[in-house]
N, C-alpha and C positions, 0 to 999 in steps of 0.2 A: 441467448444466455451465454454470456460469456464467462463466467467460474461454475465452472463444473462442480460437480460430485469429487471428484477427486483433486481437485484447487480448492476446496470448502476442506478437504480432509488433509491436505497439505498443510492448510493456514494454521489450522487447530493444532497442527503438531509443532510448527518451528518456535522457540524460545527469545527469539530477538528475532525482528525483521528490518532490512533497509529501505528507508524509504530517500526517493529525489523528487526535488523540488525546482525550480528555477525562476531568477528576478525574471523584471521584465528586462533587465538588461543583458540576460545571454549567461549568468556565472552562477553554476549549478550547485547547488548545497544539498550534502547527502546525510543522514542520521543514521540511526538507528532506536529504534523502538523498540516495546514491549510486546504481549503477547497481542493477537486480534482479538479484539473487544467481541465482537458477531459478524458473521453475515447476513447481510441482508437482502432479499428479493434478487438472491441470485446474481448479484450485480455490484452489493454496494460491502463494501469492507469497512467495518467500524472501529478507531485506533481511541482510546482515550487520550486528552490533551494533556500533556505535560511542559509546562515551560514551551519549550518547540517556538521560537521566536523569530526567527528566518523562515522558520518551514510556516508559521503561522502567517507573515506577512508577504512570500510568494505567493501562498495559495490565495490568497485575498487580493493579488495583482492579475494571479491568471489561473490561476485552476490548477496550474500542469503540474504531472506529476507518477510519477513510477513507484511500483513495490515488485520487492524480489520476495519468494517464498522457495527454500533449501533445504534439503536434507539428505541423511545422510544412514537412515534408518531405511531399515528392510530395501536397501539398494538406493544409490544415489537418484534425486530426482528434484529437477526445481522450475519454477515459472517466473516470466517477468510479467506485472499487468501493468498499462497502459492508459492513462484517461485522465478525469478531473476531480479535482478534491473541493471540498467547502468543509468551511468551519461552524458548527452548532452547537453554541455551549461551551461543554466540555468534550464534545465529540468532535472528532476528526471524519468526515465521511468520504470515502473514494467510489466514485463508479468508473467499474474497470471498464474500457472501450475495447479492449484487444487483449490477448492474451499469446504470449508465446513460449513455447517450453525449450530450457536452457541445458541440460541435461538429455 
């Protein structure tokens, strides 16, 4: 399991999150999003799709891809996760492979 209890209760709280992307060609495209849609089975972070046209056509080249989760309530604290994303729908879905705390 790599999002905890307390990366599940991070996500719920931050207002915008950044997420990266990259072609296949090496030049990395950074966003930012809305709130997390759910999580899922421990593992999988659900983003609804908006526009996200670079970030939509990275991930459909290669998966990869980063989210940062920050705060700044009841004491600074943040995580980077790590893994692969795929597009379903209107869902954005990541499974995180690693997790590292930034703070």
């Amino acid at each position: 399991m790599v999002i905890t209890t307390e990366i599940k209760e991070l996500a719920t709280q931050v207002p915008f999150v950044p997420i990266a992307t990259v072609s296949n060609e090496g030049t990395p495209h950074l966003i930012v999003v809305g709130k997390v849609k759910e999580v899922r089975d421990d593992d999988v972070v659900v983003f609804g799709v908006y526009k996200m046209e670079s970030t939509q056509a990275n991930i459909k080249a290669n998966g990869v891809m980063q989210v940062v989760f920050v705060t700044t309530a009841d004491g600074p604290k943040g995580v980077r996760l790590s893994g692969k994303a795929c597009i379903e729908g209107t869902e954005l879905l990541f499974k995180a492979e690693q997790a590292e705390a930034l703070i």
